[in-house]
MDTraj code that builds the backbone (N, CA, C; nanometers):
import mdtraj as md
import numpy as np

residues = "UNK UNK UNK UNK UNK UNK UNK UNK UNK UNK UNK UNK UNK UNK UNK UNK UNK UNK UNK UNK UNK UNK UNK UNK UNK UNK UNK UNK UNK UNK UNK UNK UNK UNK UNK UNK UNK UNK UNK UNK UNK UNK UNK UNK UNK UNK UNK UNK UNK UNK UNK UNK UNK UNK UNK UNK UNK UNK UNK UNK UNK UNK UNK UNK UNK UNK UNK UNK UNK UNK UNK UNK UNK UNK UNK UNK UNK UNK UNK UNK UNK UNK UNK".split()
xyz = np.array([
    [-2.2739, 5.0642, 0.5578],
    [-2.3080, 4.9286, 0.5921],
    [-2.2019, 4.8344, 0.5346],
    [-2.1925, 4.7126, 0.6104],
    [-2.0667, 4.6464, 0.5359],
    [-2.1349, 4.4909, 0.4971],
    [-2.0884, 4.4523, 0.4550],
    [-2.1535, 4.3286, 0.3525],
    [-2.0963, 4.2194, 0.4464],
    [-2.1438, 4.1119, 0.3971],
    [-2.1455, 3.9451, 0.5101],
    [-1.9691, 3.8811, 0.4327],
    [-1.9169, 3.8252, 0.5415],
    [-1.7957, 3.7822, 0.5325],
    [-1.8522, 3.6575, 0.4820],
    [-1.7422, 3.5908, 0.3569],
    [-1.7573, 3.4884, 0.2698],
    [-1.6829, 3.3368, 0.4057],
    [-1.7656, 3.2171, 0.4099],
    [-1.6700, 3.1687, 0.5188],
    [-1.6250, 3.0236, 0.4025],
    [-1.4519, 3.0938, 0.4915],
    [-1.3480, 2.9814, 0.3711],
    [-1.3987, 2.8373, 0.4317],
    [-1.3832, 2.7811, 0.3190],
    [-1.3711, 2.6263, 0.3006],
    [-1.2493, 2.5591, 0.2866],
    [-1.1892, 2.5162, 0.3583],
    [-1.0813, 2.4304, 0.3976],
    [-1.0679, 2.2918, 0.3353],
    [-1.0449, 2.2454, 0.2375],
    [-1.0355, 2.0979, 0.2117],
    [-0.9340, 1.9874, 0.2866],
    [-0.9739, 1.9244, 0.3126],
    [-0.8594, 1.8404, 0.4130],
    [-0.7511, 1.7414, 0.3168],
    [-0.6112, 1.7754, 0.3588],
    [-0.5745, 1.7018, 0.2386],
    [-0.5241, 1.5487, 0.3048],
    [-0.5839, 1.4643, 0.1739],
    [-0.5576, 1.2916, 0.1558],
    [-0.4537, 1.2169, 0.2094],
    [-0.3917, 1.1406, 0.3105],
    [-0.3064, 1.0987, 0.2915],
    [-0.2967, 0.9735, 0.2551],
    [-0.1632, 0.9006, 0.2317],
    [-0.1726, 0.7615, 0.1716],
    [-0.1423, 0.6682, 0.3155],
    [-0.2364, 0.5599, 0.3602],
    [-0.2099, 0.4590, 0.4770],
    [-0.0395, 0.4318, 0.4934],
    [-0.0305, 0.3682, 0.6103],
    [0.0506, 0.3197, 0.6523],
    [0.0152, 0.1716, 0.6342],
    [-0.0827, 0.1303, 0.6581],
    [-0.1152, -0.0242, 0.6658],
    [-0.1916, -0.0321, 0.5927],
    [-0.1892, -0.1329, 0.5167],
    [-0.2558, -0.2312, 0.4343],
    [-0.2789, -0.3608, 0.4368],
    [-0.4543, -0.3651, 0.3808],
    [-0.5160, -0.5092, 0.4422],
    [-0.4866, -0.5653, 0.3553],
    [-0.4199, -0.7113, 0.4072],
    [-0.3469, -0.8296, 0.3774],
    [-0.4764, -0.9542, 0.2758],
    [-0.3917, -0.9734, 0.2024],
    [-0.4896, -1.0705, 0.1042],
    [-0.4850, -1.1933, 0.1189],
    [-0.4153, -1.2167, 0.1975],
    [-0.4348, -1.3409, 0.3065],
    [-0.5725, -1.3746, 0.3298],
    [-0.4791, -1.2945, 0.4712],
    [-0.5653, -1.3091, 0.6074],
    [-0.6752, -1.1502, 0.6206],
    [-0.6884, -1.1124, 0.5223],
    [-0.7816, -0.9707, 0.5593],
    [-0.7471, -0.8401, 0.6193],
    [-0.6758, -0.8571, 0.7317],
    [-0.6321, -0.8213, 0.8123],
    [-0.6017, -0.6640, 0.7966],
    [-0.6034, -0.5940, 0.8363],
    [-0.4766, -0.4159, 0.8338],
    [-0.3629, -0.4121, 0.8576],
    [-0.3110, -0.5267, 0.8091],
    [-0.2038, -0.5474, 0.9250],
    [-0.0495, -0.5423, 0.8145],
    [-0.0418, -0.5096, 0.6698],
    [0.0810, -0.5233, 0.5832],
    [0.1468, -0.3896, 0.5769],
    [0.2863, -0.3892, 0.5816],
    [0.3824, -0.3031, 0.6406],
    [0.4454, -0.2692, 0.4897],
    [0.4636, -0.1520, 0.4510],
    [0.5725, -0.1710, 0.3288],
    [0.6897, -0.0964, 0.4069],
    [0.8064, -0.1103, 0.3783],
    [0.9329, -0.0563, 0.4030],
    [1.0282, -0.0663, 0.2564],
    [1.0695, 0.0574, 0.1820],
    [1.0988, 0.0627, 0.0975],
    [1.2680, 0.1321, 0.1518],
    [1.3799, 0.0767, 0.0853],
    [1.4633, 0.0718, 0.1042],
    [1.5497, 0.1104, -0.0281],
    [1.5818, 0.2840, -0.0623],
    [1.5773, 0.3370, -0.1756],
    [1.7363, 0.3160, -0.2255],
    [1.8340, 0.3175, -0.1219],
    [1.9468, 0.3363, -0.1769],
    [1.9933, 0.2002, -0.1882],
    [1.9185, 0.0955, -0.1674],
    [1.9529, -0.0564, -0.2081],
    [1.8175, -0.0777, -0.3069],
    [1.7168, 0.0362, -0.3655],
    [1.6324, -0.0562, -0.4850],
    [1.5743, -0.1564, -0.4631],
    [1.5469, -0.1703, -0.2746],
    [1.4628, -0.2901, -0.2567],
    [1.3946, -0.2177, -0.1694],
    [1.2316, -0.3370, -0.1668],
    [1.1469, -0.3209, -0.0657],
    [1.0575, -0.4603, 0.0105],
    [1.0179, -0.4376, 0.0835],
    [0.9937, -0.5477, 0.2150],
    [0.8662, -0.5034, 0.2260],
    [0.7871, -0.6210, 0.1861],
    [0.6281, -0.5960, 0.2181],
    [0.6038, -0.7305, 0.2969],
    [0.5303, -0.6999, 0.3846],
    [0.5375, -0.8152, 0.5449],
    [0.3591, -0.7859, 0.6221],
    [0.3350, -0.9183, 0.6424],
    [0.1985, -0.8726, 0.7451],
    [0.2462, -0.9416, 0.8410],
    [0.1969, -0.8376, 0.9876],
    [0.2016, -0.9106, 1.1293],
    [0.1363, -0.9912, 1.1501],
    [-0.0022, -1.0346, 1.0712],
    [-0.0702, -1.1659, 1.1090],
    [0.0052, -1.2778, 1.0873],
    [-0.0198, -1.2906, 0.9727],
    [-0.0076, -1.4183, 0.8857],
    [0.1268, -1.4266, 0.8356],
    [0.2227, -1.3261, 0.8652],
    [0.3399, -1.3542, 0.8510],
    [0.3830, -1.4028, 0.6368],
    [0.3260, -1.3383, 0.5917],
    [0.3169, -1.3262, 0.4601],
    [0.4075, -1.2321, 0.4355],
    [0.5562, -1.2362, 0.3930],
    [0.6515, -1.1563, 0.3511],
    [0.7070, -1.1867, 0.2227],
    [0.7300, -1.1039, 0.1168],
    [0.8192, -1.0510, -0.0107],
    [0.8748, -0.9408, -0.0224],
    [1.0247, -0.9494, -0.1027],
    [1.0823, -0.8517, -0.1182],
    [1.0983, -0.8622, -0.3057],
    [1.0878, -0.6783, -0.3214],
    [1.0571, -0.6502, -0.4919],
    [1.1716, -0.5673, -0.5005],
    [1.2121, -0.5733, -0.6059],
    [1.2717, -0.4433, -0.6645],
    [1.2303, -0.3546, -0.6983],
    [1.2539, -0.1927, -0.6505],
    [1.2077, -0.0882, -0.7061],
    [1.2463, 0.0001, -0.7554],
    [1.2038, 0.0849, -0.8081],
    [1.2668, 0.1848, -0.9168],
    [1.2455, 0.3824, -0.7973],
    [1.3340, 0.4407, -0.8707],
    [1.3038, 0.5989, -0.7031],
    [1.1709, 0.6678, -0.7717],
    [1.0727, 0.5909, -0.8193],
    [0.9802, 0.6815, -0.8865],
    [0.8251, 0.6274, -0.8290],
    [0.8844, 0.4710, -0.7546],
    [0.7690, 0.3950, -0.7540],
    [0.7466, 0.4339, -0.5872],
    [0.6227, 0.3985, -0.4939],
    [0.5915, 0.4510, -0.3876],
    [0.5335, 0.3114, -0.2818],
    [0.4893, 0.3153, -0.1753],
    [0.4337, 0.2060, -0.0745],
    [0.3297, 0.1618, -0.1349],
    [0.1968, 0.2573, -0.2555],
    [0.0917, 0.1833, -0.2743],
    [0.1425, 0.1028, -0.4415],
    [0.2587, 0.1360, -0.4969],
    [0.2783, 0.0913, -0.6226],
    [0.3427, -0.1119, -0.5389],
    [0.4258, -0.0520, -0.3898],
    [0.4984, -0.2184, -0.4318],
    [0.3724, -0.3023, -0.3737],
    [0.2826, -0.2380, -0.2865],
    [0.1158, -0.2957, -0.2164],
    [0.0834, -0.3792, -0.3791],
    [0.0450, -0.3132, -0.4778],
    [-0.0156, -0.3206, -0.5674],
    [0.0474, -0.4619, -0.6183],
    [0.1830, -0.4715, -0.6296],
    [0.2548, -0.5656, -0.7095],
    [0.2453, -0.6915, -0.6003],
    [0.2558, -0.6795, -0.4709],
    [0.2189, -0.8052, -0.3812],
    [0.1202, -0.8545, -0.4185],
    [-0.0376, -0.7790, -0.4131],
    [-0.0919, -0.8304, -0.4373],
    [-0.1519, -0.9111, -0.5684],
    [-0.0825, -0.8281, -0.6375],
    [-0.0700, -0.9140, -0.8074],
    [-0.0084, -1.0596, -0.7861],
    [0.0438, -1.0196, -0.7096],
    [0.2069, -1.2065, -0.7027],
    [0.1029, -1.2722, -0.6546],
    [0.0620, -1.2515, -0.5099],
    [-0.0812, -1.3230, -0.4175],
    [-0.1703, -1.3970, -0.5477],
    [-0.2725, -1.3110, -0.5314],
    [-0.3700, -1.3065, -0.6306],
    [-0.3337, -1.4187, -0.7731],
    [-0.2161, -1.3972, -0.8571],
    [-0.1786, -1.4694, -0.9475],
    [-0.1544, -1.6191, -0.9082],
    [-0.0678, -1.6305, -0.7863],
    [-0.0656, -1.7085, -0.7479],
    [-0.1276, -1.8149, -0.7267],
    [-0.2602, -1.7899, -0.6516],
    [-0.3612, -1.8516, -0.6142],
    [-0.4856, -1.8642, -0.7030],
    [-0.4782, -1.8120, -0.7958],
    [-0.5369, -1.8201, -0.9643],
    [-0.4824, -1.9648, -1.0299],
    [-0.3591, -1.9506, -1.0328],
    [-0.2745, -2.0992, -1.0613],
    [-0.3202, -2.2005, -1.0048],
    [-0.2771, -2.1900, -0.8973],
    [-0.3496, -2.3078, -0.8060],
    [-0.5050, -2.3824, -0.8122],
    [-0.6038, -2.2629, -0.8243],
    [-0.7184, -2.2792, -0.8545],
    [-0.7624, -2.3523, -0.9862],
    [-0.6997, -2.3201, -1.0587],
    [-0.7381, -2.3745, -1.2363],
    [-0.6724, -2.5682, -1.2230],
    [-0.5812, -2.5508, -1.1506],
    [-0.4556, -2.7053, -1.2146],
    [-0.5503, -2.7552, -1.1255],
])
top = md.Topology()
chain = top.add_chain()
for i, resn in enumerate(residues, 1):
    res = top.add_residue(resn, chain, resSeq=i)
    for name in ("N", "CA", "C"):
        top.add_atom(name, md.element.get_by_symbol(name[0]), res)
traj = md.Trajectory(xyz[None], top)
């Protein structure tokens, strides 16, 4: 007699977006383009037309310069709010 086949489990692996929602306008709509052999990158939304460029380091990735936009945003409009 032969015993019951074990059935594999497959985990699906994670990937990281292409688009990111804009702290604007909400939107899905922010683009990063990282540009390694000039140490710069271009974060841009098609809505609202909200564009900065950061300096980056070859270690940092699309959700590290996401992260730092939205720090600049965010800080930004913190300022504004308090004065």
């Amino acid at each position: 007699m032969g015993r019951r086949r074990r059935k594999v489990v497959r985990m699906p692996k994670k990937h990281l977006p292409k688009f990111f929602s804009c702290p604007r306008c909400g939107k899905e709509t922010v683009r990063v383009k990282i540009f390694r052999d000039e140490g710069r990158a271009v974060v841009s939304c098609g809505s609202c037309d909200a564009r900065e460029e950061f300096q980056v380091r070859l270690a940092q990735s699309e959700v590290d310069v996401y992260c730092m936009f939205t720090d600049k945003i965010y800080g930004n409009s913190k300022k504004v709010l308090t004065s």
